[in-house]
OpenMM code with the backbone's topology and positions (N, CA, C; nanometers):
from openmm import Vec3, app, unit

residues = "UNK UNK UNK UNK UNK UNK UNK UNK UNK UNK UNK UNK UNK UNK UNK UNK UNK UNK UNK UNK UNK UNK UNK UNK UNK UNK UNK UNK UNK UNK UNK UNK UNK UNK UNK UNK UNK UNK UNK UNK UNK UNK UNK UNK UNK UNK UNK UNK UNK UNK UNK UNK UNK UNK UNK UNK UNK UNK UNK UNK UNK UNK UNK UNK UNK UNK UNK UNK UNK UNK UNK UNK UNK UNK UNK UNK UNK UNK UNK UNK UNK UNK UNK UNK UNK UNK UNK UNK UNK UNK UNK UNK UNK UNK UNK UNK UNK UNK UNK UNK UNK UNK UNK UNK UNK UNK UNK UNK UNK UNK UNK UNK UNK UNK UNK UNK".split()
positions = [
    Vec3(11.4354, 10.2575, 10.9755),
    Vec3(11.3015, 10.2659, 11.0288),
    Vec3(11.2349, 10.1290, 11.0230),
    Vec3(11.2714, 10.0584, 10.9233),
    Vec3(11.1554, 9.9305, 10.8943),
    Vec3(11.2249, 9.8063, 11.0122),
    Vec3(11.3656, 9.8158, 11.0510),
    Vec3(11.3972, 9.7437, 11.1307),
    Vec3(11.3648, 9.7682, 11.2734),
    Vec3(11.3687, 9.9322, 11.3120),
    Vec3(11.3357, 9.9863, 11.4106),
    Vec3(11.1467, 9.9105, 11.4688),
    Vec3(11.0754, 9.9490, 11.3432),
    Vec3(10.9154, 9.8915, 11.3582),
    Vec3(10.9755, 9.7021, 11.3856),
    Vec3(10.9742, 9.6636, 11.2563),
    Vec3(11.0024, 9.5103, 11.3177),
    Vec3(11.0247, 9.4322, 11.4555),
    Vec3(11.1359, 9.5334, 11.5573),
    Vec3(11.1784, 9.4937, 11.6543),
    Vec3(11.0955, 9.5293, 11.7905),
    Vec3(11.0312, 9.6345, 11.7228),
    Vec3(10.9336, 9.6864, 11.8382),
    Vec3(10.8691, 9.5276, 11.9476),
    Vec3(10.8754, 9.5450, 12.0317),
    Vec3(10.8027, 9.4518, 12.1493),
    Vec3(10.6278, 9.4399, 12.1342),
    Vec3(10.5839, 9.5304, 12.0874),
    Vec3(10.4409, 9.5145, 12.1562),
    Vec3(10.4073, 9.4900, 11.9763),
    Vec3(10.4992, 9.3829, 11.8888),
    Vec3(10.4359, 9.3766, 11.7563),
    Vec3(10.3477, 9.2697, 11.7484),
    Vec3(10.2230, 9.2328, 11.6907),
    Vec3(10.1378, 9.0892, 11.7150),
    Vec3(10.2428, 9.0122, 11.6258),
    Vec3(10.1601, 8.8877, 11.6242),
    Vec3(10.1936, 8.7873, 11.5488),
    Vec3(10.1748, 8.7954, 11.3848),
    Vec3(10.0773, 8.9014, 11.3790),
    Vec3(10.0473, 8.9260, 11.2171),
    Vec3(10.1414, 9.0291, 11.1420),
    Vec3(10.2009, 9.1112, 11.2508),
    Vec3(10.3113, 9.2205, 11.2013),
    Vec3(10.2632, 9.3441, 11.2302),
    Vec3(10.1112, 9.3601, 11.3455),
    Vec3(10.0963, 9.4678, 11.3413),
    Vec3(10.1212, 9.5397, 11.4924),
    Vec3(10.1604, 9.6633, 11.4861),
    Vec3(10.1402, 9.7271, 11.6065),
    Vec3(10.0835, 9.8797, 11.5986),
    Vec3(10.0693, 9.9292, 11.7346),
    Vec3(10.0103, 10.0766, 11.6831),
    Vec3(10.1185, 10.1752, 11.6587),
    Vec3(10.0835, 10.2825, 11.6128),
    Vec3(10.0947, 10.3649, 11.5196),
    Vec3(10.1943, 10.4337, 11.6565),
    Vec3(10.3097, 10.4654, 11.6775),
    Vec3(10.3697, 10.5451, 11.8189),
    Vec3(10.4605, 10.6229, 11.7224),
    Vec3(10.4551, 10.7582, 11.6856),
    Vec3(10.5208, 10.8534, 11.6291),
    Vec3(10.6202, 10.8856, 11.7458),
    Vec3(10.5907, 10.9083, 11.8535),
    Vec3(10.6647, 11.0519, 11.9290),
    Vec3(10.7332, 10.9325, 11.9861),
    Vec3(10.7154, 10.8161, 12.0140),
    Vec3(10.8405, 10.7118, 12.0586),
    Vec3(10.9059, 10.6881, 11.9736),
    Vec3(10.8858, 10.6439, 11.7999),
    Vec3(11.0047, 10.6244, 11.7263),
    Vec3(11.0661, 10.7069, 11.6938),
    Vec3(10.9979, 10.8212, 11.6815),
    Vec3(11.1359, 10.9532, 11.7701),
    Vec3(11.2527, 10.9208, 11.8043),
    Vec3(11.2013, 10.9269, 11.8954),
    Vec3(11.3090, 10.9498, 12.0392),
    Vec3(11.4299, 10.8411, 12.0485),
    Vec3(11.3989, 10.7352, 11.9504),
    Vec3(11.4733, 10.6525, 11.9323),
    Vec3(11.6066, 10.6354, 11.8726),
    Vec3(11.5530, 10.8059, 11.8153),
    Vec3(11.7087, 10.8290, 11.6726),
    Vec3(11.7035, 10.9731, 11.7010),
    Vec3(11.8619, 11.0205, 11.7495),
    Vec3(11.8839, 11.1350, 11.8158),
    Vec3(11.8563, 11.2109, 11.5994),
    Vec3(11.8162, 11.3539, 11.6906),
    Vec3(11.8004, 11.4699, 11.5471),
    Vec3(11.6685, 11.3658, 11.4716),
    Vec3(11.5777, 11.2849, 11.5235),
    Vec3(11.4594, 11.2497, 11.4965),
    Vec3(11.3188, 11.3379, 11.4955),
    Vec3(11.2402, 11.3454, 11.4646),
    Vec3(11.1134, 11.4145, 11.4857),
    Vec3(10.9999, 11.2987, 11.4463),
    Vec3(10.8622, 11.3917, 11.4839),
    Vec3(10.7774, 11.3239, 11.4332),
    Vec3(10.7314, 11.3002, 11.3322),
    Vec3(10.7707, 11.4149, 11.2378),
    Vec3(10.7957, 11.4690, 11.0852),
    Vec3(10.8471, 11.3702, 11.0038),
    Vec3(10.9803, 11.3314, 11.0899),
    Vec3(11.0473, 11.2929, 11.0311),
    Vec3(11.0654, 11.1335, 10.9928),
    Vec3(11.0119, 11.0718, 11.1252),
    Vec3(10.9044, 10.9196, 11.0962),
    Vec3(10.8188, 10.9047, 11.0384),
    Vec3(10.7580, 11.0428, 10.9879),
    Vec3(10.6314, 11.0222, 10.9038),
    Vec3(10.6671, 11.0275, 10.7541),
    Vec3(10.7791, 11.1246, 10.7232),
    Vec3(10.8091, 11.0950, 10.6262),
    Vec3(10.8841, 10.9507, 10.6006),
    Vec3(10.9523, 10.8703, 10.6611),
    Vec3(11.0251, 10.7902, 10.6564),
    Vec3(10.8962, 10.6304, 10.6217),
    Vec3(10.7894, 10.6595, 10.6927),
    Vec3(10.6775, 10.5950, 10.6695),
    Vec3(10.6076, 10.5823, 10.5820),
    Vec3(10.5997, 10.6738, 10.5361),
    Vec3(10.5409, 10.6984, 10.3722),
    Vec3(10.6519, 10.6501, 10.2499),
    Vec3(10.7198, 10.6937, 10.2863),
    Vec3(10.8387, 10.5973, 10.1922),
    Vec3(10.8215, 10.4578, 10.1871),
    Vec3(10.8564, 10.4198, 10.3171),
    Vec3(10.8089, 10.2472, 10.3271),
    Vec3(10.6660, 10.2537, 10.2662),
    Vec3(10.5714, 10.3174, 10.2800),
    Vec3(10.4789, 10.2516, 10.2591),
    Vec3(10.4500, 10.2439, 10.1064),
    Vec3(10.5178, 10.3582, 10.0002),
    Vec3(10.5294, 10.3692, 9.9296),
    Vec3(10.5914, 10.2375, 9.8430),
    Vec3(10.7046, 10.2319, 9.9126),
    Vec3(10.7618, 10.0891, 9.8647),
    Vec3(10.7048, 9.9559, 9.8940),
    Vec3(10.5981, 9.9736, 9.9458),
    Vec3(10.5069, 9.8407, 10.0170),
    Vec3(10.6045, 9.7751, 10.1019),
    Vec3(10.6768, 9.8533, 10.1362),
    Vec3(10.6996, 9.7821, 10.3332),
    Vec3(10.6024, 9.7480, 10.4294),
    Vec3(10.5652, 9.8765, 10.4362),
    Vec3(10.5066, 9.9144, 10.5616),
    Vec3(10.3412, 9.9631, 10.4812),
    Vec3(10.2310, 9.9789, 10.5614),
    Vec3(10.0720, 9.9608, 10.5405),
    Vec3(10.0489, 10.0656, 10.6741),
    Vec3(10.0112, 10.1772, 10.7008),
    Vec3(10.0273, 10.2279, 10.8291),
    Vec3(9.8558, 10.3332, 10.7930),
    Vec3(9.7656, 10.3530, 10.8844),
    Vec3(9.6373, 10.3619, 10.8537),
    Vec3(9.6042, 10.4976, 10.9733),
    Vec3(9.6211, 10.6319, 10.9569),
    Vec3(9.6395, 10.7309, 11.1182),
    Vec3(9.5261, 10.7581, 11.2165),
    Vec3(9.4024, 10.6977, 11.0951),
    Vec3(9.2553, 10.7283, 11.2032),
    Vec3(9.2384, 10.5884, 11.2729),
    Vec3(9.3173, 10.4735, 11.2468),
    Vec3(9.2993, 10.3800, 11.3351),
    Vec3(9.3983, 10.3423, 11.3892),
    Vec3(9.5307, 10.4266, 11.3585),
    Vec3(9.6489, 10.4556, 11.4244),
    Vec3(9.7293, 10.2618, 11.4555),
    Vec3(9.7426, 10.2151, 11.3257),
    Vec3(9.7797, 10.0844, 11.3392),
    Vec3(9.9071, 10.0833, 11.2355),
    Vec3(9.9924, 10.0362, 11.1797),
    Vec3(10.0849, 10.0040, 11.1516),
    Vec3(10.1215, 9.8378, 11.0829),
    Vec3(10.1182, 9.8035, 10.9619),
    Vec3(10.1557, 9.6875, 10.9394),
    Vec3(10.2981, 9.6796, 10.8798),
    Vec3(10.3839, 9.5802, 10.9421),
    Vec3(10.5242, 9.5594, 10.8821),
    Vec3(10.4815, 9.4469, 10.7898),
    Vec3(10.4911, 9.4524, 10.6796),
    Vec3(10.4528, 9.3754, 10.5272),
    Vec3(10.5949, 9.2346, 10.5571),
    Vec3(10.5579, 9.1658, 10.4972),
    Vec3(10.7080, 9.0265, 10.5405),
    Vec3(10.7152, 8.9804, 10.7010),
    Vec3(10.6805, 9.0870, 10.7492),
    Vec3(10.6927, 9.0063, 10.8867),
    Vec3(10.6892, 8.8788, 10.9594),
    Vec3(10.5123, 8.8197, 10.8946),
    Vec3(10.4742, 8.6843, 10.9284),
    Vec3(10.5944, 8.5955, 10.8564),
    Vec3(10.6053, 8.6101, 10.6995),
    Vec3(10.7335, 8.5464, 10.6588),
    Vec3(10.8877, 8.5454, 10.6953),
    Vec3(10.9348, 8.6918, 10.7450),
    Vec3(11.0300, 8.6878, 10.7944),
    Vec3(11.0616, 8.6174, 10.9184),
    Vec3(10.9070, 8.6196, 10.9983),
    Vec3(10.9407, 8.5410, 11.1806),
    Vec3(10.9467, 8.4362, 11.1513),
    Vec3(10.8639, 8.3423, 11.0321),
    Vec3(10.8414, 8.1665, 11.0473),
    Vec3(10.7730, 8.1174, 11.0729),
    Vec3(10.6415, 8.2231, 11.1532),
    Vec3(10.5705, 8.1839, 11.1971),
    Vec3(10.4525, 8.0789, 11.1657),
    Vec3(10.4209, 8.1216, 10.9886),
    Vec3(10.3738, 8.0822, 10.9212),
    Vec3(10.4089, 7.9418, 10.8925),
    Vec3(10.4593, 7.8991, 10.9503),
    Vec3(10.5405, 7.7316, 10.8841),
    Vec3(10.4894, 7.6889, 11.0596),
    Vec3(10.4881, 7.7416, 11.1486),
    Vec3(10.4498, 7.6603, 11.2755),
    Vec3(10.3110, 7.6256, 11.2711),
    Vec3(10.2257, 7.4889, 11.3015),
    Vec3(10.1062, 7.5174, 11.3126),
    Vec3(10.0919, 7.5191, 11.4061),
    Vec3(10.1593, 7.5396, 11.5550),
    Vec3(10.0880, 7.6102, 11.6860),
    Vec3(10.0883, 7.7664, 11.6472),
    Vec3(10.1727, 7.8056, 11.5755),
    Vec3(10.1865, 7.9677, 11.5805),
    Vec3(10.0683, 8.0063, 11.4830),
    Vec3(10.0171, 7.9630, 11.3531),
    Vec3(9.9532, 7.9855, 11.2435),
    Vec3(9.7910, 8.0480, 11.3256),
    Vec3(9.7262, 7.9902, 11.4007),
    Vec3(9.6081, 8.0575, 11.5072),
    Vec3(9.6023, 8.1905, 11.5635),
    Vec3(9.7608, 8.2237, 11.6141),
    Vec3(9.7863, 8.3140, 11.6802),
    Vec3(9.8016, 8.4676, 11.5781),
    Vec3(9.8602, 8.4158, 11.4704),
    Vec3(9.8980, 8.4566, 11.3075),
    Vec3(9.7345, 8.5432, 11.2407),
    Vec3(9.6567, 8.4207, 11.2845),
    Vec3(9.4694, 8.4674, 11.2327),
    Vec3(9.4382, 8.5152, 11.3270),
    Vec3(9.4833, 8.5630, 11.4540),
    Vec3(9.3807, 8.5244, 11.5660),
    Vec3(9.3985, 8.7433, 11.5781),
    Vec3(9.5524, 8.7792, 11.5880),
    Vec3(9.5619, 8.8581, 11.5477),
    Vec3(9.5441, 8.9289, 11.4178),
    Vec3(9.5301, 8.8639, 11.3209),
    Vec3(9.5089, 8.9334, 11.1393),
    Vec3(9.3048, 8.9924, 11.2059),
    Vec3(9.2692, 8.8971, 11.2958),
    Vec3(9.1490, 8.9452, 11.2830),
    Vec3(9.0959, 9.0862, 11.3371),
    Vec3(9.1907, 9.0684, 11.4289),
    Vec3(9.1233, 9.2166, 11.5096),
    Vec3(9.1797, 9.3787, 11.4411),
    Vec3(9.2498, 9.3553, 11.3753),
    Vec3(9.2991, 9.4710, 11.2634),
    Vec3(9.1523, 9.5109, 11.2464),
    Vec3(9.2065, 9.6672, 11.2793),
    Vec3(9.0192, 9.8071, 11.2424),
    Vec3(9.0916, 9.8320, 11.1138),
    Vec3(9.1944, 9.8778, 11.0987),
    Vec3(9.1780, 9.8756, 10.9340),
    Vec3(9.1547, 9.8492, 10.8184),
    Vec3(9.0473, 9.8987, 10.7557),
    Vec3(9.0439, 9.8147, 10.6329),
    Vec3(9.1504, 9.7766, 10.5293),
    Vec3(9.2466, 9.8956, 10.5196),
    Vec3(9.3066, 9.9260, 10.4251),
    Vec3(9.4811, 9.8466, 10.4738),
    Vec3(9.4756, 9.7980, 10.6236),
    Vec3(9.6130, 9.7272, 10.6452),
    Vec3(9.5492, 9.5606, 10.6491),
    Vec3(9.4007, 9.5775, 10.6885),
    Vec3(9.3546, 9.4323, 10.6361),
    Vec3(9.3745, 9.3556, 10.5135),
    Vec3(9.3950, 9.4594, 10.4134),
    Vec3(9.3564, 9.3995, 10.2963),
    Vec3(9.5308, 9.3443, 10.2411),
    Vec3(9.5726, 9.4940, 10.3083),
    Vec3(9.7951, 9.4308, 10.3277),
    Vec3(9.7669, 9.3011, 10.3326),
    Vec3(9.7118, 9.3338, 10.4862),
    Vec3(9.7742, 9.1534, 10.5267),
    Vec3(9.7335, 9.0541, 10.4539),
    Vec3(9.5358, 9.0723, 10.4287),
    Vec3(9.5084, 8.9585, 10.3035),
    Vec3(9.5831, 8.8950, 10.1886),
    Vec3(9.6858, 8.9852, 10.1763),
    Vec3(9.7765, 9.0202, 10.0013),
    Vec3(9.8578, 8.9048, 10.0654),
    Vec3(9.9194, 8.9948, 10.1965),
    Vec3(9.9963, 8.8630, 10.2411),
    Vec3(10.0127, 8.7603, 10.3066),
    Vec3(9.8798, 8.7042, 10.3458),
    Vec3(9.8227, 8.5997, 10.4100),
    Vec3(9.8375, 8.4838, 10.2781),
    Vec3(9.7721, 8.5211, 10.2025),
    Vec3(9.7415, 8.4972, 10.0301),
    Vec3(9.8534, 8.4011, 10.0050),
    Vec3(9.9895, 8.5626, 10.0189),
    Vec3(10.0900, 8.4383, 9.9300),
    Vec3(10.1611, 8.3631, 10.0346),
    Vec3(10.1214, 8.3306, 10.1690),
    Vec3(10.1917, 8.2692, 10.2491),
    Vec3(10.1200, 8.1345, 10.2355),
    Vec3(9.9893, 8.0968, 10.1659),
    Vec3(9.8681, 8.0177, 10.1633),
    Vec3(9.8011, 7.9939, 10.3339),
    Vec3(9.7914, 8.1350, 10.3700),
    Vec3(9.7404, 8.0741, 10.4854),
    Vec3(9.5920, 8.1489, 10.4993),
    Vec3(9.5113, 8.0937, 10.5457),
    Vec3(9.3607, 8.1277, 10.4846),
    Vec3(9.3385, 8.3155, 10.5275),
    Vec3(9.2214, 8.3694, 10.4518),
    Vec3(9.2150, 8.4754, 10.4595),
    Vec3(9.0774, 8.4661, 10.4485),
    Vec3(8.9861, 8.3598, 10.4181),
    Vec3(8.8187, 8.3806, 10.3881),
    Vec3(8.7427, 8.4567, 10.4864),
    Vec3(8.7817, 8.4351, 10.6551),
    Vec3(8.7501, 8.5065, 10.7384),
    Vec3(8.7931, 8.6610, 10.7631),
    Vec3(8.8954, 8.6799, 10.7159),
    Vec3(8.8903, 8.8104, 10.7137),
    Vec3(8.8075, 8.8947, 10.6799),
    Vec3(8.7403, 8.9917, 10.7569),
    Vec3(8.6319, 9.0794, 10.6701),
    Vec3(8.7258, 9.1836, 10.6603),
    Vec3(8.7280, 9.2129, 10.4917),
    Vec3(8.7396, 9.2924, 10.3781),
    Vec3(8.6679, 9.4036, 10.3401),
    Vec3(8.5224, 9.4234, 10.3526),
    Vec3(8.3990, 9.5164, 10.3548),
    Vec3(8.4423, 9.6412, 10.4417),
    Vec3(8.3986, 9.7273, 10.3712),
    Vec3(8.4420, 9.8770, 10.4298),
    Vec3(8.3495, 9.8839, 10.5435),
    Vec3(8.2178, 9.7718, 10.5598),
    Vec3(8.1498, 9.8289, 10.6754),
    Vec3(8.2166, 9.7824, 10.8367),
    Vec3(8.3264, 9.6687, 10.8102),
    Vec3(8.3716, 9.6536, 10.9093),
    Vec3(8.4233, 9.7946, 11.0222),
    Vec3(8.5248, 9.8677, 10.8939),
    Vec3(8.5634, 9.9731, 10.9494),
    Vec3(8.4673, 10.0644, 11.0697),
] * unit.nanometer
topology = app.Topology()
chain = topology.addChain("A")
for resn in residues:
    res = topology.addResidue(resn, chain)
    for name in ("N", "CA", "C"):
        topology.addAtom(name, app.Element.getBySymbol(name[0]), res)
């Protein structure tokens, strides 16, 4: 599952994409929607994955570190530019964790539940 999310096409630059149950389905024959959800909660359990259902967003945790992106400074903009528009509070604060240890700034991020 966590490679399945990773590879997804429509992922930003920060690691996030939305929340598509009934497509990662369909992706793995004898799949359900059940059955990504449980598989999600696991990851998220293990701090893979950050996944939020009333704002239906999805964060893959390592991502920015795994792409490199973080070491480009044309890419590093694109990195904030997406961390910003995250409605979640609660995958914002993921990414803050891991903005943090990548040292790449996070002061702009709003953190405040009133963003939500």
């Amino acid at each position: 599952m966590y490679l399945l999310l990773a590879s997804q096409p429509d992922i930003s630059a920060a690691g996030v994409l939305p929340l598509s149950l009934t497509r990662w389905a369909s992706r793995a024959q004898n799949s359900t929607r059940e059955s990504v959800v449980a598989a999600l909660n696991e990851l998220q359990e293990s701090e893979f994955v950050c996944f939020d259902v009333l704002s239906e967003e999805l964060l893959v945790r390592t991502f920015i570190e795994w792409d490199g992106a973080h070491r480009n400074p044309k890419r590093k903009p694109a990195i904030l530019a997406a961390a910003h528009v995250v409605e979640s509070l609660a995958i914002r604060r993921a990414l803050a964790t891991d903005l943090h240890r990548l040292r790449l700034p996070t002061r702009e991020l709003d953190l405040s539940p009133q963003h939500e």
